[in-house]
N, CA, C and O atoms as a GROMACS GRO file, in nm:
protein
  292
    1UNK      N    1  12.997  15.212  20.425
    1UNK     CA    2  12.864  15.269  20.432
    1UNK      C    3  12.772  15.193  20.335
    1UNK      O    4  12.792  15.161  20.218
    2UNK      N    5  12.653  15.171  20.427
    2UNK     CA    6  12.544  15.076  20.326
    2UNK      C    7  12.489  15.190  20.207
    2UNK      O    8  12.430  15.296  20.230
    3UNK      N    9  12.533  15.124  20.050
    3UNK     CA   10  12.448  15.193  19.933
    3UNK      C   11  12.288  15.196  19.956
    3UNK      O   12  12.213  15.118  20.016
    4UNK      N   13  12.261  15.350  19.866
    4UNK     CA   14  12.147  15.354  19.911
    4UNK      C   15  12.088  15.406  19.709
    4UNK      O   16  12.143  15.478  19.626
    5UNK      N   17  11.991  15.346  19.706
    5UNK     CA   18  11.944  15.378  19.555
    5UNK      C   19  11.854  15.521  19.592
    5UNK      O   20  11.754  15.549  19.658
    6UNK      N   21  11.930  15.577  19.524
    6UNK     CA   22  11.875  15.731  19.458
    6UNK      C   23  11.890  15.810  19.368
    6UNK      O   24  12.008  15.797  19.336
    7UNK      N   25  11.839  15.898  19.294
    7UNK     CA   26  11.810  15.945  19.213
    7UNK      C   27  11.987  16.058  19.178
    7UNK      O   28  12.080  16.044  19.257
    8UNK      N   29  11.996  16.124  19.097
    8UNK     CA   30  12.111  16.174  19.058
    8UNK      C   31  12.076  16.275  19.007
    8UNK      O   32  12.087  16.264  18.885
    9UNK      N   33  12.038  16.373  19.039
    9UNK     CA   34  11.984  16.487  18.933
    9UNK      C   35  12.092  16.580  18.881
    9UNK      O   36  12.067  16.669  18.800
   10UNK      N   37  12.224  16.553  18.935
   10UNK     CA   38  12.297  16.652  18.898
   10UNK      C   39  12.362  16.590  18.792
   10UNK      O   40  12.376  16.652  18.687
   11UNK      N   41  12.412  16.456  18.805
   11UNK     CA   42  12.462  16.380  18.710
   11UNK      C   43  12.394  16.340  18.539
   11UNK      O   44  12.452  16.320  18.432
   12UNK      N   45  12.212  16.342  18.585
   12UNK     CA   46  12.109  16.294  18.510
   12UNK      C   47  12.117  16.387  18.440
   12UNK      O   48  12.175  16.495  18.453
   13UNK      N   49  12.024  16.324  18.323
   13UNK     CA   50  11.975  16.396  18.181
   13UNK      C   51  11.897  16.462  18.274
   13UNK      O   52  11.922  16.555  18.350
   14UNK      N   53  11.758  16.371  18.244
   14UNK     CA   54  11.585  16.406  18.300
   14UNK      C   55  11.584  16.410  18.412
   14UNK      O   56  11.616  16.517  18.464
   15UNK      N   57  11.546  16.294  18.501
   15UNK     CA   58  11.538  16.315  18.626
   15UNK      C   59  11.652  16.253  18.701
   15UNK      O   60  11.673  16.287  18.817
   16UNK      N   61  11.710  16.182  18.654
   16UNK     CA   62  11.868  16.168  18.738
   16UNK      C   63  11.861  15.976  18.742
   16UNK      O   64  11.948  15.897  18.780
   17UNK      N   65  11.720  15.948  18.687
   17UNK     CA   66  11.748  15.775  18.760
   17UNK      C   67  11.796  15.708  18.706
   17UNK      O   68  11.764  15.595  18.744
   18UNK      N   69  11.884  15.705  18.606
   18UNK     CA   70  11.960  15.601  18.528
   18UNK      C   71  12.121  15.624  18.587
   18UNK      O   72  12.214  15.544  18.599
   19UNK      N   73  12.112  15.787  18.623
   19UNK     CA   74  12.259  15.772  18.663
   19UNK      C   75  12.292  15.712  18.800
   19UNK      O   76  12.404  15.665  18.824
   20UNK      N   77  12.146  15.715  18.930
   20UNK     CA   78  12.113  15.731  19.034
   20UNK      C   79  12.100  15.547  19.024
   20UNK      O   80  12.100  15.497  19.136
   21UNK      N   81  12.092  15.457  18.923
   21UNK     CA   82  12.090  15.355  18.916
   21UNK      C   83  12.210  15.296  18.879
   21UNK      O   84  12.235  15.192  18.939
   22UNK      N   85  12.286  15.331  18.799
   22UNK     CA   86  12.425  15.317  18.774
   22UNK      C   87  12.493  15.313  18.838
   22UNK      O   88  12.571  15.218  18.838
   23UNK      N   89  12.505  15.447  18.958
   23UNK     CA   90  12.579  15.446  19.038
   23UNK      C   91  12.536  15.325  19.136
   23UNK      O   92  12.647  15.303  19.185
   24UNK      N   93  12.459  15.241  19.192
   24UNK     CA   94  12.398  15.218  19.310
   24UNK      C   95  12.516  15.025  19.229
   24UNK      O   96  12.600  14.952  19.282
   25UNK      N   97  12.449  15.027  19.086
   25UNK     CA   98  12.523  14.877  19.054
   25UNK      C   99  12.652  14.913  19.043
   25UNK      O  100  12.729  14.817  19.043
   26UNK      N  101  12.714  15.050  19.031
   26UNK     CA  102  12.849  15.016  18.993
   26UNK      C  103  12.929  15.082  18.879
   26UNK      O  104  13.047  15.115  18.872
   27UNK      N  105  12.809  15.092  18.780
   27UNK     CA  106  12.852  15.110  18.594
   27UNK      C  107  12.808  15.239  18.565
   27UNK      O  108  12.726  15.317  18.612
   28UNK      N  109  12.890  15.237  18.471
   28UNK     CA  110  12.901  15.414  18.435
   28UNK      C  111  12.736  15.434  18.384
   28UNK      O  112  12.684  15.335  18.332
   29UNK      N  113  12.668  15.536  18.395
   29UNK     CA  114  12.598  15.601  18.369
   29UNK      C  115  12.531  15.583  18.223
   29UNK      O  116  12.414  15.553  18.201
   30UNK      N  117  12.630  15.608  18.133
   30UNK     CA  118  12.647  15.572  17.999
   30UNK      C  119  12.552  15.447  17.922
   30UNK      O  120  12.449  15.449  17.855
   31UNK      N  121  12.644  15.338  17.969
   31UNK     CA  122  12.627  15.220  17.995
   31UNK      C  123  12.464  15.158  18.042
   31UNK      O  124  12.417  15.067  17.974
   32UNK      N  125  12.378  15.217  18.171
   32UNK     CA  126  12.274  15.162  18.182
   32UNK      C  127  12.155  15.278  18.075
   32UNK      O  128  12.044  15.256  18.026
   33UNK      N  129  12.242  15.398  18.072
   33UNK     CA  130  12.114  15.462  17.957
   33UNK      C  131  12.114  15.395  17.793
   33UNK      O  132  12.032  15.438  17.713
   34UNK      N  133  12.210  15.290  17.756
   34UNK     CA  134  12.248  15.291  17.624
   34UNK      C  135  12.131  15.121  17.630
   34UNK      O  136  12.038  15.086  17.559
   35UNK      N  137  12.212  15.041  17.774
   35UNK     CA  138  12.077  14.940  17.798
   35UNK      C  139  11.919  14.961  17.815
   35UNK      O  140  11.834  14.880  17.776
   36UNK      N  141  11.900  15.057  17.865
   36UNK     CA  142  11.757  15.108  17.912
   36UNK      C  143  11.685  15.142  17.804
   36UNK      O  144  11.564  15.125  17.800
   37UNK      N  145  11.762  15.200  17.692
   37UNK     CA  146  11.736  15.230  17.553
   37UNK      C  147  11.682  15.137  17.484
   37UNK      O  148  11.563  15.130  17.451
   38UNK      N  149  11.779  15.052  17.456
   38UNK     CA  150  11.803  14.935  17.418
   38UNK      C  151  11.678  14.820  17.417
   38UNK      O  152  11.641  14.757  17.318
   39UNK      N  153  11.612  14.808  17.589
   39UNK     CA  154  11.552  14.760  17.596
   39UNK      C  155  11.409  14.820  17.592
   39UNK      O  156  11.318  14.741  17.565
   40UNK      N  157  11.381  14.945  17.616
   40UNK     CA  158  11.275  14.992  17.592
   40UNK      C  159  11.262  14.989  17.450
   40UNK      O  160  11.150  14.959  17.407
   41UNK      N  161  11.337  15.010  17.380
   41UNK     CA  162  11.295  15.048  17.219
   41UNK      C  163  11.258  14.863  17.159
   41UNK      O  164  11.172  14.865  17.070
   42UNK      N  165  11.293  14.764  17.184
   42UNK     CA  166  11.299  14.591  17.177
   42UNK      C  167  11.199  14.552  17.226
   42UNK      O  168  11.131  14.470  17.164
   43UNK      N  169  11.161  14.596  17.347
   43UNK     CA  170  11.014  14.590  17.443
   43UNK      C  171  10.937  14.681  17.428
   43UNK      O  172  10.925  14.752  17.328
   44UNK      N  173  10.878  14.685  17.527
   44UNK     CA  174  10.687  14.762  17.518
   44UNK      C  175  10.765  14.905  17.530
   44UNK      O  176  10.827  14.913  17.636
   45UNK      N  177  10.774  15.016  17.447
   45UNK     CA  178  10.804  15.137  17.467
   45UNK      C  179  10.716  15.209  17.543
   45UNK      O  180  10.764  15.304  17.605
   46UNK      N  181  10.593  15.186  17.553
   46UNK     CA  182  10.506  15.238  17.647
   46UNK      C  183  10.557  15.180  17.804
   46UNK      O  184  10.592  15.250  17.900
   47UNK      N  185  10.552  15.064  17.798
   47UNK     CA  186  10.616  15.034  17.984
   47UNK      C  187  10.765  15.104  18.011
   47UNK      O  188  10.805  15.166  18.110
   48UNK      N  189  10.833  15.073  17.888
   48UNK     CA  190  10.986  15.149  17.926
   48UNK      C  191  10.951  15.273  18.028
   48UNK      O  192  10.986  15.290  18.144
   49UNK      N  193  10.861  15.360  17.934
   49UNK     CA  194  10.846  15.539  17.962
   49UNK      C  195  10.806  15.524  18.117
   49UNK      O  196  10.849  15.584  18.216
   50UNK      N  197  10.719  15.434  18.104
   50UNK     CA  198  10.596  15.484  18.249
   50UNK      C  199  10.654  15.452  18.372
   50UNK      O  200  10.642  15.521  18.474
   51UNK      N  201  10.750  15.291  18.358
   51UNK     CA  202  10.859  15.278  18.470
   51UNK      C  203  10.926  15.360  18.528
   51UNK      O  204  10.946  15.380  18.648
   52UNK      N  205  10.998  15.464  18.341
   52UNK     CA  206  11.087  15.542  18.408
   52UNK      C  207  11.058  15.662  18.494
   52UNK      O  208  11.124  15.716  18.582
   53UNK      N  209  10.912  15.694  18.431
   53UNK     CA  210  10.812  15.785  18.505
   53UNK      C  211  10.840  15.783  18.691
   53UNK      O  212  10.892  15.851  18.780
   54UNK      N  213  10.792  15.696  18.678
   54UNK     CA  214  10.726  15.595  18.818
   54UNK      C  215  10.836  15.562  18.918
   54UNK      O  216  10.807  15.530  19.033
   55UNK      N  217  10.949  15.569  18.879
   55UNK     CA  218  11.104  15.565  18.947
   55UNK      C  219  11.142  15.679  18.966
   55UNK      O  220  11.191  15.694  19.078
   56UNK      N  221  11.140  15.804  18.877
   56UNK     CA  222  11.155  15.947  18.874
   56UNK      C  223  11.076  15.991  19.018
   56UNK      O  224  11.131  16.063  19.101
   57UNK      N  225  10.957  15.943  19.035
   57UNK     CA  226  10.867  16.002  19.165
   57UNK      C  227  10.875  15.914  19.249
   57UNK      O  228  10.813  15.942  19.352
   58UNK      N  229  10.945  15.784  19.249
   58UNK     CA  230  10.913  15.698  19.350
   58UNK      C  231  11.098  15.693  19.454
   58UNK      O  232  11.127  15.688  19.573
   59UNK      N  233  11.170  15.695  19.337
   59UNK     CA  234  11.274  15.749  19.411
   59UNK      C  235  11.352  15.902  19.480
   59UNK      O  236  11.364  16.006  19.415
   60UNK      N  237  11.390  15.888  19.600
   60UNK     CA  238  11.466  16.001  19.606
   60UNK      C  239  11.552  16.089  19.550
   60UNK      O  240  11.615  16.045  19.454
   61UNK      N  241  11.572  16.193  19.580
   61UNK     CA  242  11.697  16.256  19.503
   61UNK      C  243  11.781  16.239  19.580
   61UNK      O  244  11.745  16.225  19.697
   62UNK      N  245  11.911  16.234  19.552
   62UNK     CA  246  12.036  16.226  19.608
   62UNK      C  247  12.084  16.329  19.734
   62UNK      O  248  12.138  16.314  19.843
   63UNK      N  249  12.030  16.443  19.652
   63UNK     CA  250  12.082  16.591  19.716
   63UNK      C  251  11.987  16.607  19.829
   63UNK      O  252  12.020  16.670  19.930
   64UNK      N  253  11.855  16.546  19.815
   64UNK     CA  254  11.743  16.543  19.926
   64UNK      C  255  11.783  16.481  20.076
   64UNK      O  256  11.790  16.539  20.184
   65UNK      N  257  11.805  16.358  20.047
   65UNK     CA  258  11.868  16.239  20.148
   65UNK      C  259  11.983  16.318  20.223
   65UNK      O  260  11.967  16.348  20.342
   66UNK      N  261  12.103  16.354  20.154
   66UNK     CA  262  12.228  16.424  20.194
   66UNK      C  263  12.340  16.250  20.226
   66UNK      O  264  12.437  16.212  20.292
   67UNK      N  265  12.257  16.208  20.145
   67UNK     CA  266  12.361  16.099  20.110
   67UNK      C  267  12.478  16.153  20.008
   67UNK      O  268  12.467  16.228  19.911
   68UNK      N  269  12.620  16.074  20.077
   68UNK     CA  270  12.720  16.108  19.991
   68UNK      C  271  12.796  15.984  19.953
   68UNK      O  272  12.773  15.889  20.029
   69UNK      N  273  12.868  15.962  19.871
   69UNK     CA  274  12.914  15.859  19.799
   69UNK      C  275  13.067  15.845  19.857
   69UNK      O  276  13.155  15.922  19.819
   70UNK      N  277  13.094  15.733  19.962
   70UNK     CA  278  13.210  15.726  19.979
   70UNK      C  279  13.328  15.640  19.928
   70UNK      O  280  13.427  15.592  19.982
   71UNK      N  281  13.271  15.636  19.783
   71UNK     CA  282  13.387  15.511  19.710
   71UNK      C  283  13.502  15.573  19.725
   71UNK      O  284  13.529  15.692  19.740
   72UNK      N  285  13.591  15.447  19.719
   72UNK     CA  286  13.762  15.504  19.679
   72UNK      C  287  13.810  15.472  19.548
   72UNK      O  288  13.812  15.356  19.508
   73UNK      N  289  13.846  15.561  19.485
   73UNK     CA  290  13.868  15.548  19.353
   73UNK      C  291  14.006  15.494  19.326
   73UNK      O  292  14.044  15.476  19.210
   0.00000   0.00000   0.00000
């Protein structure tokens, strides 16, 4: 089944898109919030926020779609 980037709200802190992005590359959850951090706090902390803003409303939620995740573990 073709991946589809969406949001994670059950998994997520805030609005679910770091986990909803994690999942879509692959990597734990953890992992892209500790980068996202990382780079927002190194870079423009104002663009970090507003991206993440802007992805929060621009992407779907998971549970919306009724997309389900068929990896094999």
């Amino acid at each position: 089944m073709k991946k589809k980037l969406c949001r994670d709200s059950k998994r997520g802190l805030l609005f679910g898109v770091l986990a909803g992005l994690g999942e879509y590359i692959g990597v734990k959850a953890n992992v892209v919030r500790l980068v996202y951090v990382a780079a927002t706090v190194l870079m423009s902390r104002f663009a970090g926020i507003i991206i993440y803003i802007v992805l929060a409303f621009i992407m779907p939620d998971k549970q919306d779609t009724g997309y389900e995740d068929y990896r094999v573990e």
